[in-house]
LOMITI-480769 format. One record per residue (C-alpha): x, y, z; residue in one letter; residue number from 0. Coordinates in steps of 0.1 Angstrom, whole numbers, plus 5000, padded with zeros to 4 digits. Layout:
<nodes>
NODE    c1    c2    c3  torvex  lovex
NODE     X     Y     Z       A    NUM
...
</nodes>
This chain:
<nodes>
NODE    c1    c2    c3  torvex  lovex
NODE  7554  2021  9885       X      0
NODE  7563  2048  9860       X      1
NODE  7598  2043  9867       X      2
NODE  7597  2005  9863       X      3
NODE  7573  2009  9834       X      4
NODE  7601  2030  9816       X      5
NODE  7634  2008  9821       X      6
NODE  7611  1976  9805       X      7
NODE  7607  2001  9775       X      8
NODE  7643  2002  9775       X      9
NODE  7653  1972  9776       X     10
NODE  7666  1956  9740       X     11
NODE  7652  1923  9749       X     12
NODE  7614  1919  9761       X     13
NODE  7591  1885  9766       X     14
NODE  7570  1874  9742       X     15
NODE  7533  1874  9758       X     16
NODE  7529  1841  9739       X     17
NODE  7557  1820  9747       X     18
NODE  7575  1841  9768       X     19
NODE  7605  1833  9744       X     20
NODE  7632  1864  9743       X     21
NODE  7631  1878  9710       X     22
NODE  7653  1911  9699       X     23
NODE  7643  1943  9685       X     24
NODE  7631  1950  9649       X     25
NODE  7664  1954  9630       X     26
NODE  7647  1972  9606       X     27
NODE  7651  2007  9628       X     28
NODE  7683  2008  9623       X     29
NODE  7684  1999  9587       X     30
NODE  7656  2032  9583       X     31
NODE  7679  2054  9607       X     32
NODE  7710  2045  9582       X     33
NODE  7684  2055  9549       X     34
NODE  7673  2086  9566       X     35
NODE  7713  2099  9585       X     36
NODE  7716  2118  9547       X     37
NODE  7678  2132  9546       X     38
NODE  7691  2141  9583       X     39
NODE  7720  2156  9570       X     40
NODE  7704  2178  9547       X     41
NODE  7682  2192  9570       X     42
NODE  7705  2201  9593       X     43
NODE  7723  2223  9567       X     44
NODE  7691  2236  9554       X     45
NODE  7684  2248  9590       X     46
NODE  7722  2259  9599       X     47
NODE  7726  2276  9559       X     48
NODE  7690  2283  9552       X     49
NODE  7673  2257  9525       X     50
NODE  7675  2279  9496       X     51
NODE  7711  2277  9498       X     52
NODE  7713  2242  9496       X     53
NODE  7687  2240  9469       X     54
NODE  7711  2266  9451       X     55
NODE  7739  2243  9453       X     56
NODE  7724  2212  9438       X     57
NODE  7709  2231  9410       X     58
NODE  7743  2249  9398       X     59
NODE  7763  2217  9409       X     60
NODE  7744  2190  9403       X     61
NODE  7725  2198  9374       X     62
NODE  7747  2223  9356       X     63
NODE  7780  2214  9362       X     64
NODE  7773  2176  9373       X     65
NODE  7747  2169  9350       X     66
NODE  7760  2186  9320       X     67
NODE  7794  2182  9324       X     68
NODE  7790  2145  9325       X     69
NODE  7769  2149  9292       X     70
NODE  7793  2171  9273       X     71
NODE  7825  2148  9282       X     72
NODE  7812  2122  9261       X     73
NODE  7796  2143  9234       X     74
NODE  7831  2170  9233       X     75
NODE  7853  2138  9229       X     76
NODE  7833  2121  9199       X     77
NODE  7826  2157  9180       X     78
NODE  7865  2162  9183       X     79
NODE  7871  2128  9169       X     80
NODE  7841  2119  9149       X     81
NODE  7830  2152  9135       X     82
NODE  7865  2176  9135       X     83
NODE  7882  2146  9128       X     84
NODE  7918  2159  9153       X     85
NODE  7945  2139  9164       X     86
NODE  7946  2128  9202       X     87
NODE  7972  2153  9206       X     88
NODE  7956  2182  9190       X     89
NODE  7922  2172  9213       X     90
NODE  7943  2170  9242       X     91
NODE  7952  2208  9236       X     92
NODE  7922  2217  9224       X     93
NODE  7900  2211  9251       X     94
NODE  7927  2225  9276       X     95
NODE  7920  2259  9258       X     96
NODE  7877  2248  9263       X     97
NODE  7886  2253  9300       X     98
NODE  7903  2284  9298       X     99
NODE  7871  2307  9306       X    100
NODE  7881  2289  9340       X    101
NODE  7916  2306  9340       X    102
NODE  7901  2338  9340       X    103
NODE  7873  2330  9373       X    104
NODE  7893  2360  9392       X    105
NODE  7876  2384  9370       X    106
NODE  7842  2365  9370       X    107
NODE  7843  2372  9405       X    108
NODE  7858  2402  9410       X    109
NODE  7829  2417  9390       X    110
NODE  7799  2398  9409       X    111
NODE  7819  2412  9437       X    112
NODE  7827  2445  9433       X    113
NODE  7799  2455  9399       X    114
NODE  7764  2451  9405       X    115
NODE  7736  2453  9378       X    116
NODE  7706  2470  9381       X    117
NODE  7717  2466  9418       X    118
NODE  7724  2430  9422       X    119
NODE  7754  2409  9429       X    120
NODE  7742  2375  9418       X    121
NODE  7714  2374  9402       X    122
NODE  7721  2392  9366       X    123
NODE  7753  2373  9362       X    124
NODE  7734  2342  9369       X    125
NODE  7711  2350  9342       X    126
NODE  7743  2359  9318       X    127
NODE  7756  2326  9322       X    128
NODE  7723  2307  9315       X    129
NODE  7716  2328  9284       X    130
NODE  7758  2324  9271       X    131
NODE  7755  2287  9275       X    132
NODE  7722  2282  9258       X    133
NODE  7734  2299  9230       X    134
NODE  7765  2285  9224       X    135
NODE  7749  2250  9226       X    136
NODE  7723  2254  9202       X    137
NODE  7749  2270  9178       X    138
NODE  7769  2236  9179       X    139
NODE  7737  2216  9178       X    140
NODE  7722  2232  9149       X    141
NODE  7751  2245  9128       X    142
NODE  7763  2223  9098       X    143
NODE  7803  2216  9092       X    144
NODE  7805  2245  9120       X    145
NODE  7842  2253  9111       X    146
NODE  7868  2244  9142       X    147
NODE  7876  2278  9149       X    148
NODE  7838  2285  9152       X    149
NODE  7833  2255  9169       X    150
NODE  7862  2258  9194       X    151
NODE  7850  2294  9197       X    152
NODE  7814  2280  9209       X    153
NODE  7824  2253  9236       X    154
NODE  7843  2280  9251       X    155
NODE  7814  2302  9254       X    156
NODE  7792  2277  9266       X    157
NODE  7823  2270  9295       X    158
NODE  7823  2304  9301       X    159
NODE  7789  2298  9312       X    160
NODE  7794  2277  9333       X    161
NODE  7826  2288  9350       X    162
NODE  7807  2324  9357       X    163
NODE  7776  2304  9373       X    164
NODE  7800  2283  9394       X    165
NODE  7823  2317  9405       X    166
NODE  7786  2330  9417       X    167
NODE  7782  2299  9436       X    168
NODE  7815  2295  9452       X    169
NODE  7810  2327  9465       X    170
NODE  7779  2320  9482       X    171
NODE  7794  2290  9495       X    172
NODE  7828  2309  9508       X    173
NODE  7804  2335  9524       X    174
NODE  7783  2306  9547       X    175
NODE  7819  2294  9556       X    176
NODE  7835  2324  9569       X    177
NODE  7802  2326  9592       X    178
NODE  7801  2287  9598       X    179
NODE  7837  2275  9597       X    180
NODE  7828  2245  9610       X    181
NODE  7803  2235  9585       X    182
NODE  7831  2241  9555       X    183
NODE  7838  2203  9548       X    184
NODE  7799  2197  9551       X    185
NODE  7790  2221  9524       X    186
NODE  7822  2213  9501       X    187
NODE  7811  2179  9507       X    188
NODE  7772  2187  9496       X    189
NODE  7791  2202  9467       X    190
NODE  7806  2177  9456       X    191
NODE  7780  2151  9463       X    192
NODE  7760  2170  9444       X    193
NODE  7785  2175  9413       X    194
NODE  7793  2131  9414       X    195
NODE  7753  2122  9415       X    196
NODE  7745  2151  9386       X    197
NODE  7779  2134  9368       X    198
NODE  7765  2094  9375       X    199
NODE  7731  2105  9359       X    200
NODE  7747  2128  9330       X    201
NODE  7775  2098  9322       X    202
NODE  7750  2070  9324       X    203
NODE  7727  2085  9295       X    204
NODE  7757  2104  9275       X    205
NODE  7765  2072  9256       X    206
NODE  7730  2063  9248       X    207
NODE  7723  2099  9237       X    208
NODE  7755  2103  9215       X    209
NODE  7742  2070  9198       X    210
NODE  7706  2079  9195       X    211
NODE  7714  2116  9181       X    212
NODE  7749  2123  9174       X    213
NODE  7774  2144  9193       X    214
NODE  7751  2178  9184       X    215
NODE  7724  2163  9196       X    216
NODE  7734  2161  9227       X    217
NODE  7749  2199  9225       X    218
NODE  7710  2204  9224       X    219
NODE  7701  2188  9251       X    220
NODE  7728  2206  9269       X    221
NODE  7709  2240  9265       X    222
NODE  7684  2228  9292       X    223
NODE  7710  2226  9324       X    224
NODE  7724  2261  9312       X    225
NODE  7686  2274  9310       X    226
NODE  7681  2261  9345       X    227
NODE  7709  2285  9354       X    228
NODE  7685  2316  9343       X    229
NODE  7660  2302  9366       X    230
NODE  7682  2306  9393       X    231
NODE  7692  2346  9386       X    232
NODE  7653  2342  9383       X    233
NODE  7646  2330  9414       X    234
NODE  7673  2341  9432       X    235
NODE  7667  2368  9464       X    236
NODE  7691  2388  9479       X    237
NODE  7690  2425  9485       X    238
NODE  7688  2455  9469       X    239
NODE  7718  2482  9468       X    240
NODE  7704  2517  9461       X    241
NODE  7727  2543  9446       X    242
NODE  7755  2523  9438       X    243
NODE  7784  2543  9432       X    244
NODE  7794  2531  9395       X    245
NODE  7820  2558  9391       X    246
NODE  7840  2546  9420       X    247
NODE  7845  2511  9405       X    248
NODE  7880  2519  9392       X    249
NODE  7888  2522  9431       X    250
NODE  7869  2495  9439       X    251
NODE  7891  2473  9418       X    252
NODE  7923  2488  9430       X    253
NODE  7909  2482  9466       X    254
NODE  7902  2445  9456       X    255
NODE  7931  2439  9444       X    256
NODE  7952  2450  9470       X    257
NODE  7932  2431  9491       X    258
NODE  7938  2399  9472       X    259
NODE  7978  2406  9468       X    260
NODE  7982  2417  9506       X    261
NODE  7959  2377  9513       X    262
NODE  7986  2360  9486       X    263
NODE  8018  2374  9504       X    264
NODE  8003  2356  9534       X    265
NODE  8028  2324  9545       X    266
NODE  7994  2305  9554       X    267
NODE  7979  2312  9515       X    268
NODE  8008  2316  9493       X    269
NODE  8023  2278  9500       X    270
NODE  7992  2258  9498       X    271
NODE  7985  2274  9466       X    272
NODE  8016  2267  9454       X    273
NODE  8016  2230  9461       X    274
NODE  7977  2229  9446       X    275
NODE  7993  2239  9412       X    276
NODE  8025  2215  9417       X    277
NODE  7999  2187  9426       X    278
NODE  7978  2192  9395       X    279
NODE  8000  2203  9366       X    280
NODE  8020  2169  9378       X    281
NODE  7993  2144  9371       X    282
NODE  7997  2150  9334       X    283
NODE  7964  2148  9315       X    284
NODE  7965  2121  9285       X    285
NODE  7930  2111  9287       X    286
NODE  7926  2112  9251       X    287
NODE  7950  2088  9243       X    288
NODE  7935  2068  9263       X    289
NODE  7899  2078  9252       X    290
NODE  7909  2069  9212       X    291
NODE  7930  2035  9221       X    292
NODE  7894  2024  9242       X    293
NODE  7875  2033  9206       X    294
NODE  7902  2029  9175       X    295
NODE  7930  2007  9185       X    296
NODE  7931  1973  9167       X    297
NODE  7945  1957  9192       X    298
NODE  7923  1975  9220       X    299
NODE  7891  1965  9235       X    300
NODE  7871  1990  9209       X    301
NODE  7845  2004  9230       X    302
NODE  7810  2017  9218       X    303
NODE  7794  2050  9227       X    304
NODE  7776  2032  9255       X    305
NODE  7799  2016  9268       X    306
NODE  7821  2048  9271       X    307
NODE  7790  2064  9287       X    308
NODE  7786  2036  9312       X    309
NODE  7828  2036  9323       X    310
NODE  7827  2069  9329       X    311
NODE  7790  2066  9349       X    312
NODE  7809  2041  9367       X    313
NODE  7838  2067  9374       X    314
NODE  7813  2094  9387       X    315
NODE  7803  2067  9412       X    316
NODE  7837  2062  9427       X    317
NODE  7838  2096  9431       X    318
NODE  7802  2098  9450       X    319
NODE  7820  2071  9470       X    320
NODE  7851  2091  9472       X    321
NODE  7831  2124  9489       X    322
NODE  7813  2099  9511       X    323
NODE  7843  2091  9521       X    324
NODE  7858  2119  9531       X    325
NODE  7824  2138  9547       X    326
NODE  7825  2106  9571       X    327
NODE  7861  2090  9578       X    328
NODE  7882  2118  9566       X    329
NODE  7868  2156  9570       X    330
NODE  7879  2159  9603       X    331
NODE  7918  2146  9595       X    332
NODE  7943  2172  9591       X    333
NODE  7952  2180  9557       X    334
NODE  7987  2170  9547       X    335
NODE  7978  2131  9563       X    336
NODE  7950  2131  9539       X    337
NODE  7969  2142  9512       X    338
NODE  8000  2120  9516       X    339
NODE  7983  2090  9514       X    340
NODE  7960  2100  9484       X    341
NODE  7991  2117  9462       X    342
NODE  8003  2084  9467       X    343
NODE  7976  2062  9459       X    344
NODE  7969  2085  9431       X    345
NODE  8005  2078  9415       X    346
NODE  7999  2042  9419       X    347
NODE  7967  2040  9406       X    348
NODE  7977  2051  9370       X    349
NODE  7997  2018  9365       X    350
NODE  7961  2004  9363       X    351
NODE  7961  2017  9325       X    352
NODE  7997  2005  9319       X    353
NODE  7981  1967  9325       X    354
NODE  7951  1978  9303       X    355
NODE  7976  1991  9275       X    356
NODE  7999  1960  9279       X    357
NODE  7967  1931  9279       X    358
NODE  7980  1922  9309       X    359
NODE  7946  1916  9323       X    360
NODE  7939  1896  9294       X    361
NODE  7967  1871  9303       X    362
NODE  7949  1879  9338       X    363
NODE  7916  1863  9324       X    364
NODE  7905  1899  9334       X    365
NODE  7874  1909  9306       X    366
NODE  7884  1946  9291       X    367
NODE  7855  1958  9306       X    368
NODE  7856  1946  9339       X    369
NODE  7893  1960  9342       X    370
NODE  7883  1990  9329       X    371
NODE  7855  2002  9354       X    372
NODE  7872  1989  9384       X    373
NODE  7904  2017  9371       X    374
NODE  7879  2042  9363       X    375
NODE  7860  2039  9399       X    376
NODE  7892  2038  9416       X    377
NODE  7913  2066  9399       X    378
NODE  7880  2091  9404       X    379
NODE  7875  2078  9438       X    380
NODE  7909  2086  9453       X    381
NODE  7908  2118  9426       X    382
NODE  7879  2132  9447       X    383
NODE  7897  2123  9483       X    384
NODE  7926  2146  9469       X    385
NODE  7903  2167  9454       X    386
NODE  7880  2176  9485       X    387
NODE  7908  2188  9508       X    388
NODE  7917  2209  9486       X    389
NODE  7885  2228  9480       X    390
NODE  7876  2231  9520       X    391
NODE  7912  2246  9521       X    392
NODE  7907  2268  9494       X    393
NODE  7872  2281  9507       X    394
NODE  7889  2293  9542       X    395
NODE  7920  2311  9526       X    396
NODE  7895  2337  9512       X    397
NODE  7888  2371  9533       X    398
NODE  7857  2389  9536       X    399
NODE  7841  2411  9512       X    400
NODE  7860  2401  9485       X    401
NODE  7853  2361  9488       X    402
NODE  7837  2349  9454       X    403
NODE  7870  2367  9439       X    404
NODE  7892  2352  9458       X    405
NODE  7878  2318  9458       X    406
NODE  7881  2323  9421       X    407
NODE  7913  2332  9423       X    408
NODE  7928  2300  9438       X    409
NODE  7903  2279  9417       X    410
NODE  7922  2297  9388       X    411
NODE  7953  2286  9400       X    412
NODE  7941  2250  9402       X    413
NODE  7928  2252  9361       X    414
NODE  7961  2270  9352       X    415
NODE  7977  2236  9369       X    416
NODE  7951  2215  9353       X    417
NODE  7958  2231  9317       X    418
NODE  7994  2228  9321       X    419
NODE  7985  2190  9330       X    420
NODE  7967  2189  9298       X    421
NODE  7990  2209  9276       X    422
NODE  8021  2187  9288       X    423
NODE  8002  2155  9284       X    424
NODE  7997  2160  9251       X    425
NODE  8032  2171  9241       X    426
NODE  8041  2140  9254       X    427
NODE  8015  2122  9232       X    428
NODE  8030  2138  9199       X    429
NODE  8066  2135  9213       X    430
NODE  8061  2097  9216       X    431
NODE  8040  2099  9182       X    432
NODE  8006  2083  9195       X    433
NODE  7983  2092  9170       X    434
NODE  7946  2080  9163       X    435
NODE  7960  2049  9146       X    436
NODE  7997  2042  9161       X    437
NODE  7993  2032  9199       X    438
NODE  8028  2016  9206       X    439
NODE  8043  2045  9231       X    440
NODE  8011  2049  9251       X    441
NODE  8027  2032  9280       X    442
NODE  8056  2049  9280       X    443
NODE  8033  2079  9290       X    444
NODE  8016  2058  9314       X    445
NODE  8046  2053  9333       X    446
NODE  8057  2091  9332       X    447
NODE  8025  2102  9345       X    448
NODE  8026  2075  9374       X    449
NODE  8059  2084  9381       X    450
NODE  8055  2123  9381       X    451
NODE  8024  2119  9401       X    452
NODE  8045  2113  9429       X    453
NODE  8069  2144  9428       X    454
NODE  8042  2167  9448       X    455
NODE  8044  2138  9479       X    456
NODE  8081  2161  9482       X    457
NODE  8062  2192  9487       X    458
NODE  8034  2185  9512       X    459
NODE  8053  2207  9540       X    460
NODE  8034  2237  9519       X    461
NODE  8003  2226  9535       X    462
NODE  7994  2235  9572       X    463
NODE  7991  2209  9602       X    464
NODE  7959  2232  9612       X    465
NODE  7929  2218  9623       X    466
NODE  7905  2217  9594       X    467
NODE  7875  2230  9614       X    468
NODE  7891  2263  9624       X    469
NODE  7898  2292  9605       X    470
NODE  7936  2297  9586       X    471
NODE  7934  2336  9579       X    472
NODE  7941  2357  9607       X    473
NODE  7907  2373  9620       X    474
NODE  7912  2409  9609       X    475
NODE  7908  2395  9576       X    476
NODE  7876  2376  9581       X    477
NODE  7857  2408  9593       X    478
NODE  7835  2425  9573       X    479
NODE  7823  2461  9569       X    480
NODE  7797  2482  9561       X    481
NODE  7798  2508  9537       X    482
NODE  7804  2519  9504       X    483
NODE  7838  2510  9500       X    484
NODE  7833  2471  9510       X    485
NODE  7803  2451  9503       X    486
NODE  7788  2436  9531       X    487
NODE  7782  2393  9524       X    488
NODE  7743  2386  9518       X    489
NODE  7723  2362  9527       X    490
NODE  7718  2348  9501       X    491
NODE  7684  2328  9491       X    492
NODE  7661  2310  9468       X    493
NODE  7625  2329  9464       X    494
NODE  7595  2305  9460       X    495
NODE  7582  2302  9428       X    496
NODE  7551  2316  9443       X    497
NODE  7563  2348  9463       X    498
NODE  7577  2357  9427       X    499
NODE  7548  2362  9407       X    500
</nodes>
């Protein structure tokens, strides 16, 4: 009876006790098991990488970087245009040299790796950035005709915030993966979920707050994501090193760096780095021309503040859509198929902006708008699918003891590529004389950043076949010791509010 009791129970089709009609299963279970697979997802990594980890990762991610960085986008471009009055060329360099604190991430992490404070790895460097980028923010908020220098010299404070509070992070993050190698494209993808949903939120109200209170308002309101930062040095737990040996940090650094030189002259490190920079400094960066032809062009589709706010809110959700992608079609594909198909997507998707710039959607019946968001979604969508390989690669070229460094070190590669991107973009806008008026060669530099977006498709035989669950690095170098000369990885965690005070 129990047996015959249990395959009825089974069954996906039953009789009705009233009609004995057949009648199928509530389709609403599997709709809930769909809404609940993430909430599923996230408990598995909080059991596998402890919860305070993960709750680590969406503050300095999602709030800080997502968040804010999708708020100061919109805010940076209209105080460079509105309030310092620059041409799209000078911006274009200008806010390459904002992103230089990024450049310099090796030293960030060489000293959370090698130089505790008051015995602590993380936590006082967390609270450094927090305090750096409040500062900085309410400087530009509540200073009057702030001088450019001064100004300049302010954003790249607060960036220097935020690049030390993400070096701190990546090296929690690289530590879980050289102990759970198989988990690397979950976390990187729980990053960068993380980093697209704070971004949707932060470029959905960035319009509306640049309209309501000005580009230095919404420096103000910037100061709360980097205060959020302290909260995390606050909160955060790890343990206690007693009688650190400050006079031997010299050797320290000399050991780290040889450490980091002897992991670069590796054949499985050296070449992927290589084509990371090729990739990026190749997709040429003129954003700003096209930022100042959406708001001052006669002839273009002369876009509001909210309406900016609400393309580029529509850009962080292609790339939501773009991790989603990968962490469930994609994670488990090797890495040069993934990035073949995306550096060439990529290339073509930049002749969307050459139809925009020539009103070919207009002869289309295509609204500006419409055309608009459906480039923006699909250029940040495929962005992130090139994007996302890159970081899981990047997180499992980096040995032990010396991870958050190293990590740093090939992110610093990747912001060297992206400045060069940035810096040759807009030589290109004042070679072909696109100013904030004159608009007429903005397609020629459409079609030489589609066209050079394709050159790195030459140099995907950099990147390893390997499979992207196992480890690259040979083992000796993902061993860890104990002692004075090497610092062992932590486990890293969040305190409770409550066990603090």
């Amino acid at each position: 009876m129990i047996e015959e009791q249990d395959e009825k129970e089974t069954k996906p089709l039953h009789q009705d006790s009233a009609g004995g009609h057949m009648r199928r299963n509530n389709p609403k279970k599997g709709f809930l098991e769909m809404m609940l697979r993430p909430m599923q997802w996230l408990k598995m990594l909080s059991e596998e990488l402890h919860w305070s980890f993960v709750l680590g990762v969406v503050i300095v991610y999602g709030i800080s970087q997502g968040f804010g960085v999708g708020l100061s986008r919109v805010s940076t471009q209209y105080y460079m245009k509105d309030e310092q009055k620059v041409q799209p060329s000078q911006a274009q360099v200008l806010i390459g040299i904002i992103h230089f604190p990024w450049i310099v991430k090796p030293l960030w992490g060489l000293l959370t790796d090698v130089v505790p404070i008051l015995g602590y790895r993380r936590r006082p460097y967390f609270i450094f950035a927090g305090f750096l980028g409040v500062i900085s923010m309410l400087v530009l908020s509540l200073h009057k005709n702030l001088h450019i220098a001064f100004a300049l010299l302010s954003l790249v404070a607060g960036s220097a915030g935020i690049a030390i509070a993400d070096v701190a992070i990546d090296a929690c993050v690289t530590q879980h993966t050289i102990s759970h190698p198989s988990l690397a494209g979950d976390m990187q993808s729980l990053c960068g979920m993380s980093s697209s949903i704070g971004a949707l939120l932060g470029f959905s109200l960035s319009g509306f707050f640049v309209h309501l209170a000005g580009a230095k308002g919404v420096f103000g309101l910037l100061s709360i994501p980097a205060s959020l930062v302290v909260l995390v040095g606050i909160l955060l737990r790890e343990s206690h090193m007693h009688n650190f040996a400050y006079k031997r940090v010299k050797e320290k650094f000399v050991d780290a760096s040889k450490v980091m030189w002897t992991t670069l002259k590796c054949r499985d490190v050296w070449r992927p780095c290589l084509y990371m920079y090729l990739s990026l400094a190749l997709g040429l960066h003129i954003h700003e021309g096209m930022f100042y032809w959406y708001t001052d062009a006669k002839e273009g589709p002369s876009f509001s503040q909210e309406v900016i706010g609400s393309i580029f809110s529509v850009g962080a959700v292609g790339s939501l859509f773009g991790v989603l992608l990968y962490q469930n079609l994609l994670k488990n594909h090797p890495f040069r198929d993934i990035l073949f198909w995306a550096q060439l997507l990529y290339g073509m998707s930049g002749l969307l902006d050459l139809a925009l710039v020539l009103r070919i959607n207009l002869k289309l019946g295509m609204p500006d708008y419409f055309f608009v968001v459906i480039d923006e979604a699909v250029s940040r969508m495929i962005g992130r699918i090139k994007w996302m390989p890159f970081l899981v690669l990047s997180s499992k070229l980096c040995p032990a003891g010396i991870e958050g460094t190293f990590f740093a070190l090939i992110m610093s590669i990747d912001h060297v590529g992206l400045l060069s991107s940035a810096w040759s973009g807009g030589l290109v806008l004042h070679m072909l004389n696109v100013t904030r008026t004159q608009f007429d060669n903005l397609w020629i530099a459409i079609v030489i950043r589609s066209l050079l977006r394709l050159i790195p498709i030459g140099f995907l035989f950099l990147i390893p076949r390997s499979d992207p669950n196992l480890s690259i690095l040979p083992s000796e170098m993902l061993r860890t010791k104990r002692g004075n000369d090497v610092l062992e990885p932590d486990n890293i965690e969040m305190a409770s509010l409550v066990n603090s005070i």
